[in-house]
Structure formats: C-alpha cells, structure tokens
N, C-alpha and C positions, 0 to 999 in steps of 0.2 A: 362547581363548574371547572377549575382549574382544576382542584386535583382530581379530576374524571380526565379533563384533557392528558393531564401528568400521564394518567393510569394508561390509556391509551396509546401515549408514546411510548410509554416503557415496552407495552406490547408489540407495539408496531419495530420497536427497535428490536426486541426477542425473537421477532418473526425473521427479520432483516438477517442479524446474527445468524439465526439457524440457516435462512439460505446462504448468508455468505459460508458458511461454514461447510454447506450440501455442495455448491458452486465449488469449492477448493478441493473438496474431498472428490467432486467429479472431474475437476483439472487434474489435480495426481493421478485420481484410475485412469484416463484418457491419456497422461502425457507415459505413465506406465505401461500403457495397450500401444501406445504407439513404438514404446523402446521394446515392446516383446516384441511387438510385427516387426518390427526394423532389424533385430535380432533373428529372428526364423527366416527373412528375407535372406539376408546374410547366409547364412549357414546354408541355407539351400540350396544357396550359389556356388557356394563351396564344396557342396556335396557335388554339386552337377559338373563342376570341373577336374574333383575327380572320376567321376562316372563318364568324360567325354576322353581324360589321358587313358582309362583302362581300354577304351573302344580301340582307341590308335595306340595303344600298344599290344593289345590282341593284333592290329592288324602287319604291325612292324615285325613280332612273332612268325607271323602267316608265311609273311614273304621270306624271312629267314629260315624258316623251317623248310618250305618250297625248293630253297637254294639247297639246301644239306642231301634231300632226298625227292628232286624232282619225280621220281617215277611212282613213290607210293601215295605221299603228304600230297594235301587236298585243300585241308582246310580244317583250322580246331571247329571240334561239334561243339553246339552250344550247352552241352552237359559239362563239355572240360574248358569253359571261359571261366574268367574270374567274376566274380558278384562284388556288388555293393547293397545291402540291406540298409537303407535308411530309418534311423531310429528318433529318438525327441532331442527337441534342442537342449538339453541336459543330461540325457540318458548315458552320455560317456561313448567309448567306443572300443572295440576287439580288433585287435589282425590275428585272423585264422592262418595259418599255414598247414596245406597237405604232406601227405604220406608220398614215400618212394612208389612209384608207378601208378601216381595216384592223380587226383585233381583235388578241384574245392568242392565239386560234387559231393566227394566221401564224407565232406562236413556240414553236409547244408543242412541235416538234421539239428549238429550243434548251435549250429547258424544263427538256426529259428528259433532254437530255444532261447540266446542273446537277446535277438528281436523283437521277442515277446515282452521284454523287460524292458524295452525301449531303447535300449544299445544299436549304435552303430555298429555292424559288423563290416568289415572289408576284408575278402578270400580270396588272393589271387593266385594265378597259377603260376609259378614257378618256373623259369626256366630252362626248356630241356623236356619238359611233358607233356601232357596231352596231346602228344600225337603220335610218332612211328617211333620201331628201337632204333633207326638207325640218328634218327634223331636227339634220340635221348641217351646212345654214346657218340655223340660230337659234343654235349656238354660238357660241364667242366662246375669243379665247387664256386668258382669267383664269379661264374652265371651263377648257379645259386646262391651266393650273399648278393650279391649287385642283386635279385629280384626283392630279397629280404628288407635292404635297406631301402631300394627305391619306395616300398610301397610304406615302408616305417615312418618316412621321411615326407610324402606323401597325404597320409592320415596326421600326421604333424600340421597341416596348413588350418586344421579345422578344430583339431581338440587340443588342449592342453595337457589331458591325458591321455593316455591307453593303456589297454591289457596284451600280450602278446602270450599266443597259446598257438602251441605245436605238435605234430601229431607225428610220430616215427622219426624219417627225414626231417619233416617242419621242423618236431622238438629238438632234435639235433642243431639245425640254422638257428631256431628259435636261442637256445644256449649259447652259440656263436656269436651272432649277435648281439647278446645283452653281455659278456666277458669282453670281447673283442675288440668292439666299434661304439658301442651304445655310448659308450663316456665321454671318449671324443664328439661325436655328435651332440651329446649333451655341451662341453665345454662351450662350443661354438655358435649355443643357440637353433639347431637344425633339428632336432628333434624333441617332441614330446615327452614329456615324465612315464616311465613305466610304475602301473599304476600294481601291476600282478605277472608273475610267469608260472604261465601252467604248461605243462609238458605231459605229454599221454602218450606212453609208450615211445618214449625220443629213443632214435638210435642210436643213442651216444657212443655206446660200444657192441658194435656187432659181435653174435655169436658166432663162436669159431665151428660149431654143429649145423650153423644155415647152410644146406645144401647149394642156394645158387653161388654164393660166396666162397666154397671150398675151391680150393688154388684146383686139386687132379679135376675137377671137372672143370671150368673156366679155362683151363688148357685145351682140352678138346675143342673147344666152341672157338672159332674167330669173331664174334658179334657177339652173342646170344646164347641162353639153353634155353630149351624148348620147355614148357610149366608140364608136360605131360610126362618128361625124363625127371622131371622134380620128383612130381608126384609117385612114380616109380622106386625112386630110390628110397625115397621117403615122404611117409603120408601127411605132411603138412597139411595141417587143416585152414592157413591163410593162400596156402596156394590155390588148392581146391576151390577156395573160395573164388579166389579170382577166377576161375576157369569156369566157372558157374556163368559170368559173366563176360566175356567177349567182346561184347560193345564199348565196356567202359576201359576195359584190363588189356593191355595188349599180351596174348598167350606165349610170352617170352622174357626171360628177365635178361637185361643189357647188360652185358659183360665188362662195359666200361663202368657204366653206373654204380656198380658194384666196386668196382675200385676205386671209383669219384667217393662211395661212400668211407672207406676204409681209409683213405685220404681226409677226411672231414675230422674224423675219428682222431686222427693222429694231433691235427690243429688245433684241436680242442685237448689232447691231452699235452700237448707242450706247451701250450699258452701259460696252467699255472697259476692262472688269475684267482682272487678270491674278489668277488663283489664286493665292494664295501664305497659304493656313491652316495648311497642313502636306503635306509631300510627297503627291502621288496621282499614279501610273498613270494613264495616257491612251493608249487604244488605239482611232486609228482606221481600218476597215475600209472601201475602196469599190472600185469600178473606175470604171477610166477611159472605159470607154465607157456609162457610165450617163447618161440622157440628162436627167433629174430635176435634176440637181443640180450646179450650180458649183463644181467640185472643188478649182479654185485658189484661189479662194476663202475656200473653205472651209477646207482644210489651212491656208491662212493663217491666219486666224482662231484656227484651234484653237493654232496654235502658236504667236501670241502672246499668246494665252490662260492656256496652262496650262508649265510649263518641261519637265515629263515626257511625250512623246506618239511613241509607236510607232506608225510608220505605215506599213500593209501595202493595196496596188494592186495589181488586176490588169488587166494590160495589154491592151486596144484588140483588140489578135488573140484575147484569151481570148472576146469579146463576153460577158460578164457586162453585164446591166443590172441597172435599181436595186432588184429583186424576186426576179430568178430564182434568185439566189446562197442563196435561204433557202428553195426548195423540196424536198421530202425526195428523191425519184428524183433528185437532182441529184451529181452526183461531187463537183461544188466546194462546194456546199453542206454535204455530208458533209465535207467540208476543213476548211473554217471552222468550221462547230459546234464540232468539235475544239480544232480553234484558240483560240476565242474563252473554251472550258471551261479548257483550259491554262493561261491568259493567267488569267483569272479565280481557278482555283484558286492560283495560284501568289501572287497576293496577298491569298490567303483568311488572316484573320489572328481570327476570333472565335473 
C-alpha cells in the first residue's frame, strides 16, 4: 500500500515537474513575445517619425523652391519625393542617394530589391532637384551634403547600422561624406556604423568629353543648354535617354549644377583623406564606355582612398553608359540590382 502510495507521488511529482517546467518554458516564450512586440512597437515609432520629418521636409523644400522660382515651381510630383521602404526589425538598413538631374524615382527599382531582403531602405531627394533648372542652379554642394548628412543622421535614430550607396552625383556625396564628415559624426556619437559603401557610377571625376560640362558651350548659355543642342553635338545615349522622358527629366542641363558638380570634384580631390576608422567595403560599379565620367580617375581615387574596394566594369563592347545600366526593361540592370543586394546584404551586420 505504501509503496503504491510512494509510486504515485513520484508520478504525480513527475507530472508537477513536467508542467512546472511547460509553465516556465511558457513564461520565457511569452516574456520573449512580449520583448519582440515591445521591440517592433518601438521601431515603428521610429520609422514613422522619420516618415512624418520627410513629409515636412518635402514641404519646407516646396516653399523654398516656390521662393527661387515663383513663376514655374508648383509643387515636387510625387514620382520625385523621397521614400521610406520599411523592412523587419532586424533586416538592417540602406540610404540610397540619386543621380545629377535625378530623383529617388531612378532607384526605386534598387529599392525593391533591398526591400525584399527585408532592409530598410530610405531615398531622399536631395537638395536642389526635383523640380525646375532655375531651381537646381540656386543650389550649391553645402545643400548637397547638409541633405547627405541630414538623412545619415536621421536613419541613425533607428539602426545601429547602415549601408550607404550612391549613384552618379549620390556616389560622389556618398564619398564625401564617408572621407569628410562620417568620423567626426562617428566620434560624437551622431551617427550610425557604415556597415558597406557602394558607388555606381559616382561622379567623382567628370569627363572632360561630357558635352554639357565643356567651358565653349556653358559660355553660351546663361542658365542652361537645351538636351536637344546636346544631343546634336553629340549623341549621348544618357541624354537621349532623358529626353525619352520629360516628365521625370527636366530637357535642360543647369549650368550651375555643372559647376556645383566640378566643385565637389575638387573637395574630394584635396581632402586626401585615406579611410582608415575601421574596416569598410567598397564596391565600385561602372563601365567603361560611360561617357560622364573619368573612370581612371576615378578608380584611382577610390583606391587610394579607401584599402577595401571591389571593383566591377563592364566592358566598351557591352555599351552600358552612365544611366542605362539602372533602367528596369534592362537585362544588365536586372544583373546589378542583384549584384549590388548581394554585396550589400552580405555585409548587412545590424
């Protein structure tokens, strides 16, 4: 009788055991489910208060742009605002930067492809575009880095890391930015660890052959040349492009802008700087028959810049110039997006 009783409790205390044990292991999943929801709480907040400074600083734009050129500026279309693609609370995050005469439109392809991965992406526009030329020569490079930083600094409140990737103009700021400013912001606590720099086709050093940039024409012009006198002179197939599209491209290259950019060019060659905060990835993207840009130069540049830099060309027979390589109907463009997520994901580290 007793050892039946014994047998019993042993049971009964095995049963006890196992639920205390079920009970504990359901405290930790439940006190765990509560710090992830408290965590995705968080961050959403955080996303959404950068998603409410980009509103009003599109709208601060509006009214400044308004001021420069009452008579044409209207209003940025919502093809050239900036985006915030929200991605998972771990997925890391991108600042995209656009192209000269460009928006974050031209990258929302790249965008997606981030997004897919579950990356935050944040694209904004820049300074001085998306709207009229007369607009986008009242700008100046110190509006293009103050855009740079602000939104660096910005994506800083939510990740611990990020990638920065730049495309023409972008990769140009993009370089700027990470030689220039990035360390000091780093010393001070104000910005996030670069996790990767990728550059596609940066204009680090403009070609002295790009027609809108040549000094005898730019003399003619008080503002502007007209993309049809371009195309005249010479058949650039990124011009053409633009003229393809109107809506997005204004049919005129800003004759300040042009020497806003030659100016960048120089800040970047006197600075001098060699990276060396901490290891980074450097991935730069161009081909060789782009006609925009100084490619040996440039590669220079970067390489004795930074000690890490991957560097991927396509060759003269592929005719890639310094636009086509990032349109969606493109085969190689569909390459690169690829490419450029891989390279990115792969030193995704938040």
């Amino acid at each position: 009788m007793q050892k039946s009783q014994t047998k019993r409790l042993r049971n009964n205390n095995a049963k006890i055991f196992a639920l205390a044990v079920l009970l504990l292991s359901s405290c930790k999943s439940s006190n765990k489910n509560n710090e992830t929801n408290a965590r995705e709480a968080m961050f959403q907040k955080c996303l959404g208060l950068i998603d409410q400074d980009m509103q009003i600083r599109t709208q601060n734009l509006e009214t400044a742009y308004a001021k420069t050129d009452p008579q044409y500026f209207h209003q940025i279309s919502p093809e050239n605002k900036s985006y915030l693609l929200r991605g998972n609370l771990d997925g890391g995050a991108v600042l995209l930067l656009h192209g000269i005469l460009s928006s974050p439109d031209a990258l929302r392809k790249l965008a997606i492809e981030f997004n897919k991965l579950g990356m935050t992406v944040l694209a904004p526009l820049i300074t001085g575009f998306g709207a009229t030329v007369k607009v986008a020569n009242a700008g100046s490079v110190e509006a293009w880095q103050n855009s740079v930083d602000y939104h660096a600094l910005s994506l800083s409140k939510c990740f611990s890391n990020f990638s920065l990737i730049g495309f023409s103009l972008g990769g140009a700021l993009a370089t700027d930015f990470t030689l220039n400013r990035y360390t000091e912001y780093q010393d001070k606590n104000k910005v996030a660890r670069l996790n990767s720099l990728l550059l596609l086709s940066p204009a680090i050093q403009p070609a002295e052959s790009f027609v809108p940039l040549k000094a005898n024409i730019t003399l003619l012009f008080a503002d502007s040349v007209p993309f049809w006198l371009i195309s005249k002179i010479k058949n650039d197939p990124d011009i053409v492009e633009m003229m393809k599209e109107p809506k997005k491209y204004n049919q005129y290259f800003p004759v300040y802008v042009g020497k806003n950019l030659h100016t960048l060019s120089k800040i970047l060659k006197e600075s001098k700087r060699r990276f060396d905060l901490h290891p980074l990835p450097v991935s730069l993207d161009y081909s060789q028959s782009d006609s925009a840009t100084d490619w040996e130069e440039t590669r220079g540049f970067l390489t004795d810049s930074f000690f890490d830099v991957r560097v991927f060309s396509y060759p003269k027979e592929k005719k890639v110039p310094h636009t086509l390589h990032l349109k969606d109907d493109n085969e190689i463009g569909n390459e690169i997006r690829k490419g450029v997520a891989r390279f990115v994901l792969h030193y995704n580290k938040d």
